[in-house]
N, CA, C and O atoms as a CHARMM CRD file, in Angstrom:
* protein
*
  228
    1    1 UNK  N   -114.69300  92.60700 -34.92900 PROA 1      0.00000
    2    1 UNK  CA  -114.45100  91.49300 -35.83900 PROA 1      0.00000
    3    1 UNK  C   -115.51700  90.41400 -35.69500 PROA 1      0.00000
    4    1 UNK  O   -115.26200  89.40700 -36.35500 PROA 1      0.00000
    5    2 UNK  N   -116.41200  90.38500 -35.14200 PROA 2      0.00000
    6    2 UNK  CA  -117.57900  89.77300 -35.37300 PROA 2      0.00000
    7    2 UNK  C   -117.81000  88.65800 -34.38400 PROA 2      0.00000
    8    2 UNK  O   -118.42700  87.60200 -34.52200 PROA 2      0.00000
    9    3 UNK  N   -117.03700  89.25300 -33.15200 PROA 3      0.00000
   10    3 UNK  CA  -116.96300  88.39800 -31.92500 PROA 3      0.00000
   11    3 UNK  C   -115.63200  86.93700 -32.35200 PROA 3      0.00000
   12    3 UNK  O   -115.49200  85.81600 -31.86300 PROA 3      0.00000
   13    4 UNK  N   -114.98300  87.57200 -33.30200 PROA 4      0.00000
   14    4 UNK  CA  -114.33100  86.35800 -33.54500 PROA 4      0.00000
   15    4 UNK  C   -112.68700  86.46400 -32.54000 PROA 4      0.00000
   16    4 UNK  O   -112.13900  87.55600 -32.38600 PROA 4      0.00000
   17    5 UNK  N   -112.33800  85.69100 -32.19000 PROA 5      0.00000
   18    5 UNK  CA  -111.31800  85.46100 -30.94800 PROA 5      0.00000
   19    5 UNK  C   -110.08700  84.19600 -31.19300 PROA 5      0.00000
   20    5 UNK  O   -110.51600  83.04300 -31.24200 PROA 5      0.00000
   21    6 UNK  N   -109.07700  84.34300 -31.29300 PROA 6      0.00000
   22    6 UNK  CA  -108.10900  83.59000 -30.71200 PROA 6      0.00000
   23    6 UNK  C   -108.32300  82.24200 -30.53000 PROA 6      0.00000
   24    6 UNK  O   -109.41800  82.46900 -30.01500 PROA 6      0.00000
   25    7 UNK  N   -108.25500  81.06000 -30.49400 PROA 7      0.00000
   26    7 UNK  CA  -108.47100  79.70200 -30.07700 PROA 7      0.00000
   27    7 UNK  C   -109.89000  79.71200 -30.37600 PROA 7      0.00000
   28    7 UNK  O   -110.28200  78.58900 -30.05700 PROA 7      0.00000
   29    8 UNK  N   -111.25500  80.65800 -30.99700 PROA 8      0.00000
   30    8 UNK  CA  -112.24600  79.98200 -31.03700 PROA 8      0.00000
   31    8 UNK  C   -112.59300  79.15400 -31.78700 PROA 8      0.00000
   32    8 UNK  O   -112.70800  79.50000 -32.96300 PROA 8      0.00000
   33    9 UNK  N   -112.91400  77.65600 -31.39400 PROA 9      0.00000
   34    9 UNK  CA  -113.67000  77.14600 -32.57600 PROA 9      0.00000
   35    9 UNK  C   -114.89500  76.85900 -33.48900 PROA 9      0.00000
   36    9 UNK  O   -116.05900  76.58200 -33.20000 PROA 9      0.00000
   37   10 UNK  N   -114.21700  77.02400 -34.76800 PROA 10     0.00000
   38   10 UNK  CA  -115.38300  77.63700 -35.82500 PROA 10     0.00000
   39   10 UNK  C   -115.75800  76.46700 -36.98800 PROA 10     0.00000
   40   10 UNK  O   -114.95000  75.60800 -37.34000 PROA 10     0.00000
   41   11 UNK  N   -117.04300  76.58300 -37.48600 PROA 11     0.00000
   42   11 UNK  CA  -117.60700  76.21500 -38.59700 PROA 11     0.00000
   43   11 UNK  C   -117.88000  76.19700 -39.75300 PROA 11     0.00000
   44   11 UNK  O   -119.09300  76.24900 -39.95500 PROA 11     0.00000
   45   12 UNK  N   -116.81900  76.10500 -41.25600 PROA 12     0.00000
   46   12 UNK  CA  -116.94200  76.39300 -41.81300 PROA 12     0.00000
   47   12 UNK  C   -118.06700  75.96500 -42.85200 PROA 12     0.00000
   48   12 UNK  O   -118.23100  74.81100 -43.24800 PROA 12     0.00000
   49   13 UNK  N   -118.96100  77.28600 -43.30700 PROA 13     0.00000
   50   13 UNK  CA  -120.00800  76.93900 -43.99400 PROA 13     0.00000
   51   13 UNK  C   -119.82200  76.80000 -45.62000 PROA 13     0.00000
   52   13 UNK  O   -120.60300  76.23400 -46.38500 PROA 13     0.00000
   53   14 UNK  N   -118.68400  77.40900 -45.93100 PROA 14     0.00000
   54   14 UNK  CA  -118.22400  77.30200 -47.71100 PROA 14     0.00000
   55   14 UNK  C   -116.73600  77.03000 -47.84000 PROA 14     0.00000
   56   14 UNK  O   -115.76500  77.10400 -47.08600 PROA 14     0.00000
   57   15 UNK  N   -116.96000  76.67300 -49.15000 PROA 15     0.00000
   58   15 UNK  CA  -115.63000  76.54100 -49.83100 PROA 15     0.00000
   59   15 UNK  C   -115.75100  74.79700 -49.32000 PROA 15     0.00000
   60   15 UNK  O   -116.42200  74.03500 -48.62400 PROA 15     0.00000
   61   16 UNK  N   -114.38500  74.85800 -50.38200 PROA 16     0.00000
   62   16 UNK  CA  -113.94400  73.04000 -49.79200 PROA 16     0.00000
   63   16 UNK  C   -113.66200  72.36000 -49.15300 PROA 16     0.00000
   64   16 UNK  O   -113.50400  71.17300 -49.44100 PROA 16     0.00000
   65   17 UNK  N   -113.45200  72.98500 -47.76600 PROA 17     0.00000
   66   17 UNK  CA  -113.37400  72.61800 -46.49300 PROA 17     0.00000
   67   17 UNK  C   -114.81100  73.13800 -46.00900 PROA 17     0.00000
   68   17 UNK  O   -114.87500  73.65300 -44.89300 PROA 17     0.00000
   69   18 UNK  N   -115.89000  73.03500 -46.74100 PROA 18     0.00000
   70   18 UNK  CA  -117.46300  72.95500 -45.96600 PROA 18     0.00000
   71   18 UNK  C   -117.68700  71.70900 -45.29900 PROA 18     0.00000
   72   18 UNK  O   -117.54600  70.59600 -45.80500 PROA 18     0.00000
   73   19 UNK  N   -118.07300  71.99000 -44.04000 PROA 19     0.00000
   74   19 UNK  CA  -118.66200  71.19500 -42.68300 PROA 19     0.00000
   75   19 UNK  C   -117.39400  71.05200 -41.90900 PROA 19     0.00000
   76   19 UNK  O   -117.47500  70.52000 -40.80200 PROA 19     0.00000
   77   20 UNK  N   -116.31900  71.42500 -42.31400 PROA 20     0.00000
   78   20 UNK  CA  -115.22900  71.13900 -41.43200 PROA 20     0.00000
   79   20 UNK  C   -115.12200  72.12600 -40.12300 PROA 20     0.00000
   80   20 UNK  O   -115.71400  73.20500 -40.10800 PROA 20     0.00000
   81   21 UNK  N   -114.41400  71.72200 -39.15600 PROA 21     0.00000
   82   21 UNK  CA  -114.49700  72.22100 -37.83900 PROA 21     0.00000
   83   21 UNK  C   -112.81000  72.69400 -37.60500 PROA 21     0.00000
   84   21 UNK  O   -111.84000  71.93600 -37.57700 PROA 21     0.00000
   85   22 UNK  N   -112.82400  74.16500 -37.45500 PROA 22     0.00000
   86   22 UNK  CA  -111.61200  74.93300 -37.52200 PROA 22     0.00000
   87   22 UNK  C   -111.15900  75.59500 -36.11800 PROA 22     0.00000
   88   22 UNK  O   -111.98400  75.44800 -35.21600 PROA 22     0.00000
   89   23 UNK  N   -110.06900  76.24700 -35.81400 PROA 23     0.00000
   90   23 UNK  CA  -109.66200  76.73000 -34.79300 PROA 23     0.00000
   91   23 UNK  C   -109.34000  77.90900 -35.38200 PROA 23     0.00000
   92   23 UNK  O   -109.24400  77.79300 -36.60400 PROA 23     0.00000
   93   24 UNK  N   -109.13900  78.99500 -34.96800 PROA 24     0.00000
   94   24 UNK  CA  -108.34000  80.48000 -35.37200 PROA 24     0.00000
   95   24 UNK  C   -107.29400  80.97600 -34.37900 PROA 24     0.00000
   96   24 UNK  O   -107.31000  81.41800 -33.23000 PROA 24     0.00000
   97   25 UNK  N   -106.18100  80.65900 -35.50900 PROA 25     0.00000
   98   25 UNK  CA  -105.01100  81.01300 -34.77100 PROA 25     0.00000
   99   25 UNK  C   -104.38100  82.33200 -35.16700 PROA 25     0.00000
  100   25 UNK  O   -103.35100  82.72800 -34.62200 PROA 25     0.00000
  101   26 UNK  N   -104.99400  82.99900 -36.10000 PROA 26     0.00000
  102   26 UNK  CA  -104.57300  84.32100 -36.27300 PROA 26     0.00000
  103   26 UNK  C   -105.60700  85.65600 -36.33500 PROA 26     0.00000
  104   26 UNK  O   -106.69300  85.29900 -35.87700 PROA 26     0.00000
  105   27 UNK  N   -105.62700  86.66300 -36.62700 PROA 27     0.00000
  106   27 UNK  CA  -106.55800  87.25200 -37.15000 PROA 27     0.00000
  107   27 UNK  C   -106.00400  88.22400 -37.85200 PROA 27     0.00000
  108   27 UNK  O   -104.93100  88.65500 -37.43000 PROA 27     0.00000
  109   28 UNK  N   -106.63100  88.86800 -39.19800 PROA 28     0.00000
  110   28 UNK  CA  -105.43400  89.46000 -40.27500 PROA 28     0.00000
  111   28 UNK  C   -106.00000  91.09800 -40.56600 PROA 28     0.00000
  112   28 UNK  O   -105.36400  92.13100 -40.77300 PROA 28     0.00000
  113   29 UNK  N   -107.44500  90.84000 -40.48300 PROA 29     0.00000
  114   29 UNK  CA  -108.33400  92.56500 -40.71900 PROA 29     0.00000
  115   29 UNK  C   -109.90600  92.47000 -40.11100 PROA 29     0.00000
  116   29 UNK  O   -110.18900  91.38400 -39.60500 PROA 29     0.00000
  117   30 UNK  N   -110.60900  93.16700 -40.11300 PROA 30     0.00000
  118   30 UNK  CA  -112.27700  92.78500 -39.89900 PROA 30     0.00000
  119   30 UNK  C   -112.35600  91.94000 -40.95200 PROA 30     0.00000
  120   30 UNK  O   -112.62200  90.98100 -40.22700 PROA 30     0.00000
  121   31 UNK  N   -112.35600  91.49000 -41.97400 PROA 31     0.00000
  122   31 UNK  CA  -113.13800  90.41000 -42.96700 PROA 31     0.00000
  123   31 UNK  C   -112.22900  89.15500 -43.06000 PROA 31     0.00000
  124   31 UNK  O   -112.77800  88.17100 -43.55700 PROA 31     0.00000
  125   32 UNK  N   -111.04600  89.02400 -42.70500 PROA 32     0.00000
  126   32 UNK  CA  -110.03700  88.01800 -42.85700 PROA 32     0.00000
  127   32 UNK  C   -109.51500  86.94000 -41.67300 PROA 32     0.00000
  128   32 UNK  O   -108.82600  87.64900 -40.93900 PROA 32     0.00000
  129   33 UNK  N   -109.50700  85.70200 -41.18100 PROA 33     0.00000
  130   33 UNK  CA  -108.54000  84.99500 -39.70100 PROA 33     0.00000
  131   33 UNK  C   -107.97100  83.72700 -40.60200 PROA 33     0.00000
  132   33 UNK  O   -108.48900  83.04500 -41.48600 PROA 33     0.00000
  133   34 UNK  N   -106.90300  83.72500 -40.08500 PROA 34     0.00000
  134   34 UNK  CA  -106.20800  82.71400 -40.28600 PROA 34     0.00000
  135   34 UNK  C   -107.03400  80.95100 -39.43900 PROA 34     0.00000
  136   34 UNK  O   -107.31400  80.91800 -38.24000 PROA 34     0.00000
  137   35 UNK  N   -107.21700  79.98300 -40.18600 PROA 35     0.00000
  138   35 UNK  CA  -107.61400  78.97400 -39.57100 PROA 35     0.00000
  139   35 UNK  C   -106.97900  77.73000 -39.35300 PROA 35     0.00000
  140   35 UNK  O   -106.46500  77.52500 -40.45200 PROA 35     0.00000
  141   36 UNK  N   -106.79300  77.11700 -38.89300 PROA 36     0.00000
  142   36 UNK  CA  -106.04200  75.69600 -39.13800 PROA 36     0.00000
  143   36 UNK  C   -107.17100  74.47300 -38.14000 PROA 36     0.00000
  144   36 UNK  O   -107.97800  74.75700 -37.25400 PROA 36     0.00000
  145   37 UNK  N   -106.86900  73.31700 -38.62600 PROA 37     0.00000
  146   37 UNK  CA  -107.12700  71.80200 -37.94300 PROA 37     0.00000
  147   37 UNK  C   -106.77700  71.06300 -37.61900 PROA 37     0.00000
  148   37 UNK  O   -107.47400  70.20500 -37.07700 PROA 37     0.00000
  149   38 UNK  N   -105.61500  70.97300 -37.74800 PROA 38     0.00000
  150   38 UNK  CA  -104.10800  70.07600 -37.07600 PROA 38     0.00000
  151   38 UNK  C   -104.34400  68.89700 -38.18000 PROA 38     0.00000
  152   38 UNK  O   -103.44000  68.06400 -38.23900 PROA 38     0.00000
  153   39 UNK  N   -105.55400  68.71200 -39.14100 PROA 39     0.00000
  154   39 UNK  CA  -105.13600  67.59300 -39.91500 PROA 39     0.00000
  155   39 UNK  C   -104.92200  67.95500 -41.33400 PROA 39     0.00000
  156   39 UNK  O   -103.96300  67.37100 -41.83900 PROA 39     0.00000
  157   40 UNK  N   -105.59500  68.80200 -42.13900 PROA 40     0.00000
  158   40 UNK  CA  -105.49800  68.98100 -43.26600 PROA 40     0.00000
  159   40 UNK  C   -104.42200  70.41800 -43.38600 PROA 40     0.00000
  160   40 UNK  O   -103.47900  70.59700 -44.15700 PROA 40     0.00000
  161   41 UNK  N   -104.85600  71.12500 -42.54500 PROA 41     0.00000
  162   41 UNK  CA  -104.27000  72.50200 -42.38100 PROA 41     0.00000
  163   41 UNK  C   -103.87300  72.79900 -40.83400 PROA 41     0.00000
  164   41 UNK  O   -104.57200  72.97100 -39.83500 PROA 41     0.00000
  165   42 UNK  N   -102.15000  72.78900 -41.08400 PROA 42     0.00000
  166   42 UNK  CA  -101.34700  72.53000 -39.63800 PROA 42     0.00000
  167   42 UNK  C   -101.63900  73.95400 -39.51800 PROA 42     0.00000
  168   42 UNK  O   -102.16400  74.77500 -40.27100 PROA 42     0.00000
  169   43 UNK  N   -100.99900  74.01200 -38.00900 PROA 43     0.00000
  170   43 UNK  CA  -100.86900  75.47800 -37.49800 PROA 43     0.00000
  171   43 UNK  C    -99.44100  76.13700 -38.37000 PROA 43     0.00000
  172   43 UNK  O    -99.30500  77.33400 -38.62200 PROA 43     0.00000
  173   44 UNK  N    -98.71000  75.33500 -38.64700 PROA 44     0.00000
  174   44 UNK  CA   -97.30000  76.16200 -40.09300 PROA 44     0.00000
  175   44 UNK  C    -97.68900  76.56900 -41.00800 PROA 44     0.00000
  176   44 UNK  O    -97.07400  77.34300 -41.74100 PROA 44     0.00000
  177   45 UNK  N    -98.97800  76.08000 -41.21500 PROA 45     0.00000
  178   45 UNK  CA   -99.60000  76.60600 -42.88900 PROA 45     0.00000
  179   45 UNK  C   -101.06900  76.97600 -42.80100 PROA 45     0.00000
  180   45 UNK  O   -101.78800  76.33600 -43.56700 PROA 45     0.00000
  181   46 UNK  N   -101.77700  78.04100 -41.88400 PROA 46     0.00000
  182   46 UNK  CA  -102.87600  78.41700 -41.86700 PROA 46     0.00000
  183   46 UNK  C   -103.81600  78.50200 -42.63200 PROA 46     0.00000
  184   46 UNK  O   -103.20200  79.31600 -43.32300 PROA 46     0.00000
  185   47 UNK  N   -105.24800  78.35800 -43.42200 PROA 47     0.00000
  186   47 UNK  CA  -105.81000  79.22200 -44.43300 PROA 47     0.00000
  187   47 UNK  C   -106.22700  80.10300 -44.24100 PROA 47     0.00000
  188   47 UNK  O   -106.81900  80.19400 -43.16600 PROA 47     0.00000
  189   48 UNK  N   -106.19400  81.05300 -44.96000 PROA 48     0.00000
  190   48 UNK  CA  -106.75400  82.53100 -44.97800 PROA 48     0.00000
  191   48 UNK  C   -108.35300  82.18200 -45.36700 PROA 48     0.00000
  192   48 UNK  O   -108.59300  81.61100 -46.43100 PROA 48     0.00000
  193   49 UNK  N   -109.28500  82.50800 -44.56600 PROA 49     0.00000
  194   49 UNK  CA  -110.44500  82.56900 -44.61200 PROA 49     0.00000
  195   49 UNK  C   -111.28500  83.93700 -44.42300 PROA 49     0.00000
  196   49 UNK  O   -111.14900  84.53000 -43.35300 PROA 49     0.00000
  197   50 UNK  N   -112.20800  84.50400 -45.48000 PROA 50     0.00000
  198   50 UNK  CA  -113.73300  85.52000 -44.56800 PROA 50     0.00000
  199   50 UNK  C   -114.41900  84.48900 -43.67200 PROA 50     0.00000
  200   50 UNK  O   -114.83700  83.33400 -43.75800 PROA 50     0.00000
  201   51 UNK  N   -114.32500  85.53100 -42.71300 PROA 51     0.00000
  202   51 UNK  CA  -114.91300  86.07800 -41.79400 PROA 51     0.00000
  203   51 UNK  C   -116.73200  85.22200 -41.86800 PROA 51     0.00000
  204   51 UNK  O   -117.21400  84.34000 -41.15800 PROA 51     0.00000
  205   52 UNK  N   -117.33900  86.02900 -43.10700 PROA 52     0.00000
  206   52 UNK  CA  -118.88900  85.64400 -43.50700 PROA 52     0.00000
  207   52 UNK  C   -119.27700  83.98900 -43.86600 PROA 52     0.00000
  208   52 UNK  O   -120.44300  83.60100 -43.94000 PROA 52     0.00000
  209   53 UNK  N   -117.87700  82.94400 -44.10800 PROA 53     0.00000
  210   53 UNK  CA  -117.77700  81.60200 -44.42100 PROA 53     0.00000
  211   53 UNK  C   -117.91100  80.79700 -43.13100 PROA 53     0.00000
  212   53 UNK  O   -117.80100  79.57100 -43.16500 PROA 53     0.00000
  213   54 UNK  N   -118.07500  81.25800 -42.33600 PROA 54     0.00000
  214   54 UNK  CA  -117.81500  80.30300 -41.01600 PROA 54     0.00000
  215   54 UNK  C   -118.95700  80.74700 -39.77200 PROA 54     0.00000
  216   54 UNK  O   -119.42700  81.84500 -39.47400 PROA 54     0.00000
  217   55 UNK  N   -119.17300  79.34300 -39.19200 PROA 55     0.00000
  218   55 UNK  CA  -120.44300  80.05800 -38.49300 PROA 55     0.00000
  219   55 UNK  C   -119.38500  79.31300 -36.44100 PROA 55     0.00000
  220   55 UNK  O   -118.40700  78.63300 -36.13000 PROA 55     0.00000
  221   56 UNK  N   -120.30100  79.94600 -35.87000 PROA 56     0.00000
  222   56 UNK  CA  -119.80000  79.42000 -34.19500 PROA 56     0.00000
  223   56 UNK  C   -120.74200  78.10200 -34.07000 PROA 56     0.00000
  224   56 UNK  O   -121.92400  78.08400 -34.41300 PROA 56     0.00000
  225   57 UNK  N   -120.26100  77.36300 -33.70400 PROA 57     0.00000
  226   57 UNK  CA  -120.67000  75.49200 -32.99800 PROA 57     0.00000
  227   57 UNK  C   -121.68100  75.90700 -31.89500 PROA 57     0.00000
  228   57 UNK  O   -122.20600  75.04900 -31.18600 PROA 57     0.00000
């Protein structure tokens, strides 16, 4: 999955949450993780994000 892990935090490079700084609390297939930020997007309501949108800090 592209070294992607549990609690890592990530960078999202697109969409409307671009430059925002994410955590991954799920993971769903190789191209898909669930993300959240505790401010816009709680850990109750994850977004479904690719994989290819987000870079490592």
């Amino acid at each position: 999955m592209d070294n992607v892990a549990l609690g890592q935090i990530v960078h999202s490079r697109a969409g409307r949450d671009k430059g925002r700084y994410f955590i991954v609390v799920g993971l769903i297939d190789e191209n898909y993780v669930l993300i959240a930020d505790g401010d816009l997007r709680k850990i109750e309501s994850p977004k479904k994000k690719k994989n290819k949108t987000f870079s490592f800090p």
